[in-house]
N, C-alpha and C positions, 0 to 999 in steps of 0.2 A: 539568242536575243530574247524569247521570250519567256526562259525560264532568268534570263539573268534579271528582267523586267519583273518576274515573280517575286525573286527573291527581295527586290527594292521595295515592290510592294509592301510582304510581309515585315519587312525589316521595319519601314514608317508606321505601320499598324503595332509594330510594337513598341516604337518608341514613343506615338498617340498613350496607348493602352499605359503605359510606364507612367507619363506623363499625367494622364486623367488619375490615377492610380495614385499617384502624390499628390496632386491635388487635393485630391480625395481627403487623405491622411492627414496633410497639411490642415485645412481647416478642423479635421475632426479633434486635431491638437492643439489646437486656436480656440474651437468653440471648449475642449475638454479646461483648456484655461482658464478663458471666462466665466465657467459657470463655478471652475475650485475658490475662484476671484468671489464671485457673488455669496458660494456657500460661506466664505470664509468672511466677510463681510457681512451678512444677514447673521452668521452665528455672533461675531463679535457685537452686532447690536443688542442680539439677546442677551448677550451675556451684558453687555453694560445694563439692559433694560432691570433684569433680574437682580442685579448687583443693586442697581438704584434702588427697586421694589425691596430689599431687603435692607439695606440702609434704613428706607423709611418705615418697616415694620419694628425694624433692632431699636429706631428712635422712641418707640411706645415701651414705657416700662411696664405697664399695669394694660394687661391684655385678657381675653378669656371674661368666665362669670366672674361678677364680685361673688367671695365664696360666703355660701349660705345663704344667696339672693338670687334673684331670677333674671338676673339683664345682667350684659358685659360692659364693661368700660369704656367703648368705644360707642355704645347705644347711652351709656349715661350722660359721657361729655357732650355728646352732639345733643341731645334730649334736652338737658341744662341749660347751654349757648344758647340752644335756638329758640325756646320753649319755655322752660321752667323761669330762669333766672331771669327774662326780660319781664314774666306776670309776674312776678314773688315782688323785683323790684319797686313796681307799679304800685302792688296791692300793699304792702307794708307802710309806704306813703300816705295811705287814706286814712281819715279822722278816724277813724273804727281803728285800726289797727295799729294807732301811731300811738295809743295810751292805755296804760298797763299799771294796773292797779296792784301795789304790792306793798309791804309790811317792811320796812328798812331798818327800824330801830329794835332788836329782836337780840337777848340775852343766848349766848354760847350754849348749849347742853350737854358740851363736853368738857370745853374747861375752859380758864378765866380768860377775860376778855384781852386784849394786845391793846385794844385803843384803834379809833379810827384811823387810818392812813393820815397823813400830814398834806401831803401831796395836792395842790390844788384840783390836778385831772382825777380825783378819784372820788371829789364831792359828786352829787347829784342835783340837777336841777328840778325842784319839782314844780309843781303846775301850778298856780292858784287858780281859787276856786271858782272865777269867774271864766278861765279857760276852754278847758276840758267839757265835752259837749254834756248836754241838759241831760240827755238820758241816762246816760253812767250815772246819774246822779239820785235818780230815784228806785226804789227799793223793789229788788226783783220777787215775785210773785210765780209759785208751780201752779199751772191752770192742770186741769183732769187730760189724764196721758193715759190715749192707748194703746194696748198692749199687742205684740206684732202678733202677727198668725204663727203659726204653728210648723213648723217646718219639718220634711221628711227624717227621723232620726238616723237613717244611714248617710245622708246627704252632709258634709260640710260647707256649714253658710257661712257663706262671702260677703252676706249684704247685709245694710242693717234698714229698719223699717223705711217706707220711702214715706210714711206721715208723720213719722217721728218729733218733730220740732214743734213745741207749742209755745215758744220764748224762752227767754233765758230766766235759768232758775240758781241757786244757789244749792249747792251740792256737793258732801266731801269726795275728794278724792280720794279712795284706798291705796292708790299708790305714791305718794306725795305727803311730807308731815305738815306742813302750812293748814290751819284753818280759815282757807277760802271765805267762809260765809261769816268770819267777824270781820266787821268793818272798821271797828272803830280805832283801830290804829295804823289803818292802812292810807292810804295816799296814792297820788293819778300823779306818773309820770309821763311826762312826752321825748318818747323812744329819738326824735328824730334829733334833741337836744342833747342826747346822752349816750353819742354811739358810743357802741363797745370797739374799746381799741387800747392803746399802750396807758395806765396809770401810775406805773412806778411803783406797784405793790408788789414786791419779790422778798426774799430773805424766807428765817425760818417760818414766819408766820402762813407765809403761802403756800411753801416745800407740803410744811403740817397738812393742809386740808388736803390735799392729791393722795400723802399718806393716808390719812387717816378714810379717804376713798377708796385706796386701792388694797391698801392690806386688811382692814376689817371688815371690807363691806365687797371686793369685788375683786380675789384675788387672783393676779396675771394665772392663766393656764398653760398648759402643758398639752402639745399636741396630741391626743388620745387619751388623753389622764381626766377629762373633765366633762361634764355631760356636755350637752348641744344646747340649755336654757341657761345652766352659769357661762356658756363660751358668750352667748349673745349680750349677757346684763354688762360685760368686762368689754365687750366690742363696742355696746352702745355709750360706756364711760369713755372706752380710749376716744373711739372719735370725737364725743364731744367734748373731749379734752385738744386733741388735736384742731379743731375748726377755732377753739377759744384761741389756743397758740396762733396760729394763721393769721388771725383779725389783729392781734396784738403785735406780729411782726408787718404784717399788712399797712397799720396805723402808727405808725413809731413816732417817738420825740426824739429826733435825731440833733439837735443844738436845743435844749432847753431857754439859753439865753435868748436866743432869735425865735423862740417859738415857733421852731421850722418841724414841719411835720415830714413822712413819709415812708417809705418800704428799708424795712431791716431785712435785708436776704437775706443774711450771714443767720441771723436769727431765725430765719423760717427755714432756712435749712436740719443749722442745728437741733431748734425742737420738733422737726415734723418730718422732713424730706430726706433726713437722711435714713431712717428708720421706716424700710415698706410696710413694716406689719403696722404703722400709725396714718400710714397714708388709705390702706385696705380699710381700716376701721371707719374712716373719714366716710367712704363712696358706702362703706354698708351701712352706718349709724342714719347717711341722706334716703338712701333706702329704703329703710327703715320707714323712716317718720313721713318719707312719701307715701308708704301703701297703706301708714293709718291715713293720712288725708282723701286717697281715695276711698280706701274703705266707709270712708263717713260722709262721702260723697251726696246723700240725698240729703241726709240730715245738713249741712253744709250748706248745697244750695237755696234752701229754704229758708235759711235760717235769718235774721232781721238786724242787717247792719246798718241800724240807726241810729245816727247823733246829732240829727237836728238838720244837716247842709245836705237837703234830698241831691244835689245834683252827684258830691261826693259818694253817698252813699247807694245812689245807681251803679255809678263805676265801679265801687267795693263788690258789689254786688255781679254784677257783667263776668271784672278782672275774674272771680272766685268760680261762675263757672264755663270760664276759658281755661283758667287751672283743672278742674274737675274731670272736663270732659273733653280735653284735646285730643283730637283723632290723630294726632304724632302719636302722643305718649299712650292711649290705647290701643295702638295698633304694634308699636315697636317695644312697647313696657310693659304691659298690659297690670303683670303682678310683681311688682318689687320685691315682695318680700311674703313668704309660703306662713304666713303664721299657723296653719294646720296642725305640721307639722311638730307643734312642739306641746308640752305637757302631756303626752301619750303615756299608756300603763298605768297600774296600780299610782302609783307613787306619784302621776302626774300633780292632783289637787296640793298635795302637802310641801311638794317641789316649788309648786306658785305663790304659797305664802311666805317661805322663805325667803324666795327672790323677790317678792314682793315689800319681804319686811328689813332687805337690805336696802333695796332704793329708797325706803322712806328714810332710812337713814343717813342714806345721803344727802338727798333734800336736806335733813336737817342740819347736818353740816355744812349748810351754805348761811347759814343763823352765825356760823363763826370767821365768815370769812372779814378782816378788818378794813377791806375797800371799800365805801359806800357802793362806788359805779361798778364795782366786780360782786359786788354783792347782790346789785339788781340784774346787770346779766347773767349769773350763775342762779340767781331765783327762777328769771324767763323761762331759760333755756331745762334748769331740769323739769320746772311746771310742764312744758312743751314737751318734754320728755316723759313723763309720768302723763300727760293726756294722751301721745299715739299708746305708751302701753296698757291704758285703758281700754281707747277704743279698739287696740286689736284682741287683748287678755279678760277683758271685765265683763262683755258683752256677748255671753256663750246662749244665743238660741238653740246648740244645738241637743245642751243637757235643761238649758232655763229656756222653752220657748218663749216666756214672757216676761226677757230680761228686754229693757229700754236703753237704748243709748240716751243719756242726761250729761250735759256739757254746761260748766258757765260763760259765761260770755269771757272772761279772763283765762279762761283754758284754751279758747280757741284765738285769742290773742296772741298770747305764748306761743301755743304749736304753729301759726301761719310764721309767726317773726322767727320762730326755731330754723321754722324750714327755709327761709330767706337766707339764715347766719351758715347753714350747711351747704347752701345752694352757692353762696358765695365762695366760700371757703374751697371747692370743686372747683369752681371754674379759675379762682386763682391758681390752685394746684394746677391741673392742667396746664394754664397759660404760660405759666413761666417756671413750673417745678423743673423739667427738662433742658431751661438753658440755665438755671443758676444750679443745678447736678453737676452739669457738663463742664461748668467752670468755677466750681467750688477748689479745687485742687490749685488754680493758679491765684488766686484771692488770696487764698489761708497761705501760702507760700512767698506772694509777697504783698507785705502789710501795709506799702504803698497802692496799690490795687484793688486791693481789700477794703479800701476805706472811701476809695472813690467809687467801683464798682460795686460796690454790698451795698449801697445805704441809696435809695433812689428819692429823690425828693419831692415832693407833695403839686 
């Protein structure tokens, strides 16, 4: 009895033990579940997460540096939006910078004239004389200008004198063929009357001047085939040929009968968006002509934007150094663009009169363009051009310790409203380059879609 009592015993202790034993296992193939459940569920989020995150990286076509400049695309657009482009808006606004003094009526020096445009959008409005403020009006005077200190010769300077500014004086530009300082046939436009946008001037007459830009004076390179000073003069035309395209399809006359205004996709595609190496050119030409503005940064803030309506000419004054010295764009941009870098070795000086005595030539070719209003934005915009490449090229303390930066008041006209038309042109690209890419392909395929979807109205 008491071994059979044993045996009952041991027999329950095993069927416990068996029992606990599966148990055991049981959960352990439970919990081993749950957690293949969790891994495989945490991975599938990653993996949509990563999926998404590269979606939205693959969305950005222009990534990385702008090449040959010191900020990426992604520091420029944000820079722009949030920064640049709301003070450019501002300051171009103001009496000081809403009128631009320029020569319209100006004989071809290449060959005979076409005749004005016909086109009503391609007159100009000009200002009468009772307009335009009291001080443009009287006769600028050089007072005695000293001369900067003397700088370390292994050192390259960055800055130009911080006493620089003694008023505005009249002074040629060596990079620009316009003579600034005759007045007598020049004229006060007001910019805000005469934005640049679509005038109906195309054909051969137009084709001509872009040739005659780009083949005699600034011709397309070849990756490796060309130095680094011709690559810049051909990048700083594309883009500012591309930002002109932009505004032109930006401003369109899309029913001339109805005088309905507004956005030509289909056109800003075709002449800018489809082609990256004009969109690149775009973001490094704004570059550009940013880091001559800071570069002239003291001079700049000093300088006397007065027309008579002191309250306007505070805020000219304020906006310009909120542009100067934004602690965004000093901290996240600091140097747009390395001008150091370039007319290095022997050959540098002789290199700079060339390129130098190519842009005057295009300047002068804008004498031949037959649009009055493309005449005076194509005047602006290369003046504003030929000013940053002064102040960053003209102004070498580091062989001339007592070279001066000297600016007239119509050069810094120009280069602000320059830098507004490049500033713009950026933020459009950005804003909407990426969905009319994305549906260029179904527009141009069907020409009912096309004509609804491409043309956005005013």
């Amino acid at each position: 009895m008491v071994e059979d009592k044993a045996l009952v015993d041991d027999e329950k202790k095993r069927k416990n033990l068996k029992v606990e034993k599966g148990g055991k296992v049981k959960w352990l193939v439970i919990g081993a579940i749950l957690f293949l459940a969790v891994a495989i569920a945490v991975t599938s989020k990653q993996a949509q997460n990563h999926k998404s995150c590269q979606c939205s990286q693959d969305s950005r076509k222009y990534t990385g540096i702008v090449e040959d400049c010191c900020c990426d695309y992604e520091t420029v657009d944000s820079l722009n939006g949030a920064v640049l482009h709301p003070l450019l808006q501002d300051l171009v606004t103001t009496p000081f910078f809403r009128y631009f003094k320029v020569k319209l009526w100006c004989d071809c020096p290449f060959w005979p004239d076409d005749g004005m445009c016909k086109l009503r959008d391609c007159s100009v409005c000009e200002c009468p004389e009772n307009e335009f403020p009291e001080p443009f009006k009287k006769p600028m005077s050089s007072d005695d200008l000293k001369c900067q200190e003397g700088k370390p010769e292994a050192a390259v300077d960055r800055t130009l004198d911080s006493k620089a500014f003694r008023g505005w004086i009249e002074v040629d530009n060596p990079w620009t063929s316009d003579d600034e300082t005759d007045n007598s046939e020049m004229t006060y436009v007001n910019l805000q009357l005469n934005p640049e946008r679509y005038t109906g001037y195309t054909g051969p007459s137009a084709r001509r001047i872009w040739d005659a830009i780009y083949s005699e004076n600034c011709p397309k390179y070849t990756s490796g085939e060309i130095c680094q000073e011709r690559r810049v003069l051909y990048k700083l035309i594309s883009g500012l040929h591309s930002s002109i395209s932009v505004h032109i399809a930006a401003e369109y006359l899309l029913d001339e009968s109805k005088n309905l205004w507004g956005r030509n996709l289909e056109l800003m595609y075709d002449r800018v968006l489809r082609y990256p190496d004009r969109v690149r050119n775009l973001y490094f030409t704004f570059m550009f002509v940013l880091r001559a503005v800071t570069k002239a940064a003291n001079y700049l803030e000093q300088a006397e934007y007065s027309t008579g309506n002191v309250e306007a000419d505070l805020k000219a004054q304020s906006l310009m150094r909120q542009l100067l010295y934004n602690p965004k764009l000093q901290t996240a941009c600091p140097l747009p663009f390395d001008e150091a870098k370039l007319w290095q070795g022997q050959s540098g000086p002789e290199l700079k009169l060339e390129i130098q005595k190519n842009f005057r030539n295009i300047s002068a070719v804008m004498d031949c363009v037959g649009c009055e209003k493309c005449r005076l934005w194509g005047k602006l915009q290369v003046l504003g051009l030929g000013t940053a490449l002064k102040i960053l090229f003209s102004v070498d303390t580091k062989t001339h310790p007592n070279t001066l930066l000297q600016l007239q008041r119509n050069e810094v006209i120009a280069l602000v409203n320059l830098l507004h038309r490049l500033s713009e042109s950026v933020k459009l690209v950005h804003e909407i380059g990426p969905s009319v890419e994305k549906n260029v392909e179904k527009f141009t395929s069907d020409p009912a879609a096309r004509e609804f979807s491409l043309s956005e109205r005013a």
